[in-house]
N, C-alpha and C positions, 0 to 999 in steps of 0.2 A: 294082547296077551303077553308078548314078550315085554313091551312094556313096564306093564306091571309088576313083572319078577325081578326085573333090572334095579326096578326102586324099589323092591325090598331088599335085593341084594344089597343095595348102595346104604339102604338104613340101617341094614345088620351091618356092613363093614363100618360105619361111620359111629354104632356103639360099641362095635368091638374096641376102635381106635380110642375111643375116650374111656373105656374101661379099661384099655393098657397104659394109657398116659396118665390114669386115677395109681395103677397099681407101680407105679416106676416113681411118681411123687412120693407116695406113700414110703416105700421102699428107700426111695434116698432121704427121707427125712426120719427112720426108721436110723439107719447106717449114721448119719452123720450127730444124732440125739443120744445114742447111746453112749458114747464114750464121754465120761467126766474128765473133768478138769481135774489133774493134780496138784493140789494146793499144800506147798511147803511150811509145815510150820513156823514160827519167828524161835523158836530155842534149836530147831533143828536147821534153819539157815546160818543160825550162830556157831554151829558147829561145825557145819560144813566150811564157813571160811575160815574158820581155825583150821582144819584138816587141809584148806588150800594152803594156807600160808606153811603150814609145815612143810608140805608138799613141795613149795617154790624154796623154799629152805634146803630141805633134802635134794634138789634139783641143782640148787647153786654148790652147794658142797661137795655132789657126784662129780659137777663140770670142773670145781677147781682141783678135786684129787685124780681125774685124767689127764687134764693140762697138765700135771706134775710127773704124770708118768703112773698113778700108783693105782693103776686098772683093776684090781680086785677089788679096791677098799669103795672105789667108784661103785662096780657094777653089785657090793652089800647097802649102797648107800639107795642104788638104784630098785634094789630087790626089796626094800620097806616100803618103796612109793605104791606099789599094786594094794596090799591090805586098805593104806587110807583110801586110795580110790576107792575099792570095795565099800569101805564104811559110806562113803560119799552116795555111792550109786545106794543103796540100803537108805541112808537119811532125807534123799530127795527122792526117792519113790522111782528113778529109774529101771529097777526090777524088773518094774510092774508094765515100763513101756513096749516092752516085745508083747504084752497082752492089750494091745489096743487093737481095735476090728483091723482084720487085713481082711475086708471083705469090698465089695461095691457092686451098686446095680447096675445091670447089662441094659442100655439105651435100647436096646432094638428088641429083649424079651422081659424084661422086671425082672430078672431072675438075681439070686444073689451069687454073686463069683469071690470065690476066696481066690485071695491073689498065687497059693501055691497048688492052684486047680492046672488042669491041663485045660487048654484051649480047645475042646472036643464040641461042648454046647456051642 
């Protein structure tokens, strides 16, 4: 009799386990399909390294007007470089990368954990 219950038991554990490592597969191929690729257009690549070069432009001319001593004219030279970044971050789609999953499946429950979850599950 005991027997018998043992190997059910053992049958019911052994499709619980392949039902959980069905839904953890699933799960991380779920997580890791969703997120597209960001694909930089070729007229907005052309802008962005004009915005670099300005950039490295404005960068070398802060450094030569503090070498000289002449620290305000530096730190307005240094105060235009933020906006181009900005445009930069805008033209390659960096915005958008704080919006890629911060999620991942839990190995030992399928369950989905966002990364600013507390560790409670």
């Amino acid at each position: 009799m005991a027997f018998r219950y043992e190997r059910k038991l053992l049958s019911y554990c052994e499709y619980m386990e392949t039902q959980l490592a069905q839904k953890i597969r699933r799960g991380k191929a779920r997580v890791t399909t969703e997120i597209p690729d960001i694909e930089v257009p070729a007229q907005n690549r052309e802008k962005i390294e004009e915005l670099r070069t300005r950039i490295n432009g404005l960068v070398k001319d802060a450094e030569s007007l503090a070498e000289r001593g002449r620290l305000m004219e530096s730190e307005k030279k240094m105060s235009q470089i933020e906006p181009l970044n900005e445009k930069i971050r805008d033209l390659s789609g960096e915005k958008y990368l704080h919006m890629t999953r911060t999620e991942f499946v839990c190995d030992v429950c399928g369950c989905l954990v966002t990364l600013n979850e507390n560790d409670t599950r």
